[in-house]
C-alpha positions as CSV (number, residue, x, y, z in Angstrom):
1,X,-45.6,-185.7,-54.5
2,X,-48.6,-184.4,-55.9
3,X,-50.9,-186.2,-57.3
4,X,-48.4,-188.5,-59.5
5,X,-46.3,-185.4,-59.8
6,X,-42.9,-185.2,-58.2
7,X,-43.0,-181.4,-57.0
8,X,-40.6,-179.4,-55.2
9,X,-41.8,-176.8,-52.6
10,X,-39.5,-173.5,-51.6
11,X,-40.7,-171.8,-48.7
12,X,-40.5,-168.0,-49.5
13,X,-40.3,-165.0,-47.4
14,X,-40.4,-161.6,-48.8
15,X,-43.9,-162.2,-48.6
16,X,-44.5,-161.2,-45.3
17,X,-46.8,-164.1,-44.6
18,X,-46.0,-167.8,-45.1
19,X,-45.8,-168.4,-48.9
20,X,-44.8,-171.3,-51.2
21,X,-43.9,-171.9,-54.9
22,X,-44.3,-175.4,-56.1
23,X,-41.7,-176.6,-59.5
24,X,-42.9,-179.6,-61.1
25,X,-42.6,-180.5,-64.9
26,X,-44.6,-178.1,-67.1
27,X,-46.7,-180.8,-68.2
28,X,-48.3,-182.0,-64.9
29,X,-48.8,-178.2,-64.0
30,X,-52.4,-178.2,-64.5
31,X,-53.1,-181.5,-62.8
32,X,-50.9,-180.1,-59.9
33,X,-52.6,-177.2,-59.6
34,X,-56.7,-179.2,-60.2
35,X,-54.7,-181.5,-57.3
36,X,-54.1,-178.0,-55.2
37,X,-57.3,-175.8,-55.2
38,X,-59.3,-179.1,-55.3
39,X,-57.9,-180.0,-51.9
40,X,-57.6,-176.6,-50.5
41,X,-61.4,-175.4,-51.2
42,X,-62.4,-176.5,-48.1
43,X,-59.7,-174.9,-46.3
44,X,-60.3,-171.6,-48.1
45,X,-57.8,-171.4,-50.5
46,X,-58.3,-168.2,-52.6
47,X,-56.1,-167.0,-55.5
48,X,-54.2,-164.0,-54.7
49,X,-52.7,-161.8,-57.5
50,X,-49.1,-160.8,-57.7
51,X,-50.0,-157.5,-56.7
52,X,-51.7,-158.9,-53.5
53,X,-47.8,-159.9,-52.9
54,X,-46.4,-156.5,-53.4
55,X,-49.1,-155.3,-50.9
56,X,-47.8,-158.4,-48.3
57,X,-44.5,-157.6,-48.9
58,X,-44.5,-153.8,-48.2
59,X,-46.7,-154.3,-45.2
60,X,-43.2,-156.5,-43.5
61,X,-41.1,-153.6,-44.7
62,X,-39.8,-156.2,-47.3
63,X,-37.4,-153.9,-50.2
64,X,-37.5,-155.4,-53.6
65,X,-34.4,-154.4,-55.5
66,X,-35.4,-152.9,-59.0
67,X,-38.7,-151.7,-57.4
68,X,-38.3,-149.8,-54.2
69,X,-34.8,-149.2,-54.4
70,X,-31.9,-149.6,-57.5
71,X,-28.2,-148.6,-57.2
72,X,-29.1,-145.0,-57.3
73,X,-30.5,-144.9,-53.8
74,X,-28.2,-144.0,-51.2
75,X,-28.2,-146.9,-48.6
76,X,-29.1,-144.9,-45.5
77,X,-32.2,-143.6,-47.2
78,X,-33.3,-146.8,-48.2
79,X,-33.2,-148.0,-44.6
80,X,-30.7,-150.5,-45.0
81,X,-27.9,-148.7,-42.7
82,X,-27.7,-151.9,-40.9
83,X,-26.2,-154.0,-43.5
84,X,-23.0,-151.4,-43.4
85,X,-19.9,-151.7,-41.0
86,X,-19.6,-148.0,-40.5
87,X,-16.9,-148.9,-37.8
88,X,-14.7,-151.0,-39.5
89,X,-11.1,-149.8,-39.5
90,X,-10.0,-149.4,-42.5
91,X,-14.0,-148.3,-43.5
92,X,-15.0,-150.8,-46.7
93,X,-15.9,-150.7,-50.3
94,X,-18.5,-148.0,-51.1
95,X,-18.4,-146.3,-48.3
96,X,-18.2,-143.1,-49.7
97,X,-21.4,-143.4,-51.3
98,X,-23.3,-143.0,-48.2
């Protein structure tokens, strides 16, 4: 809880750093979020932008499907090789499009 908010927290990493959304009902968003920069000013809690997440994310090597790669991107270009079987008898579906 938050404030008198019930409020879920997901941990979330294609951030790169340690990162957090919070649900709650729509209409206690703004007291959860008075509740969260209130109490995080003297930690130094700063807002960040979602293109301050991009940045996070592409300094881990993060992908984001639809951005840095689609279905058009052969999966050995897009560094994701290791995700493939290449050994598997029988090979497996789509390996031809590598």
């Amino acid at each position: 809880e938050i404030g008198y908010s019930k409020v879920m927290c997901v941990r979330i990493t294609y951030l790169g750093e340690l990162g957090f959304e919070l649900y709650m009902p729509t209409e206690q968003a703004e007291l959860v979020y008075e509740a969260v920069t209130g109490a995080g000013a003297e930690l130094g809690l700063r807002h960040a932008g979602l293109k301050s997440l991009a940045s996070l994310r592409l300094e881990k090597g993060y992908r984001d499907y639809g951005h840095d790669l689609d279905n058009t991107d052969p999966i050995l270009r897009t560094g994701l090789g290791f995700t493939c079987d290449f050994a598997k008898q029988g090979s497996f579906l789509g390996a031809e499009a590598t």
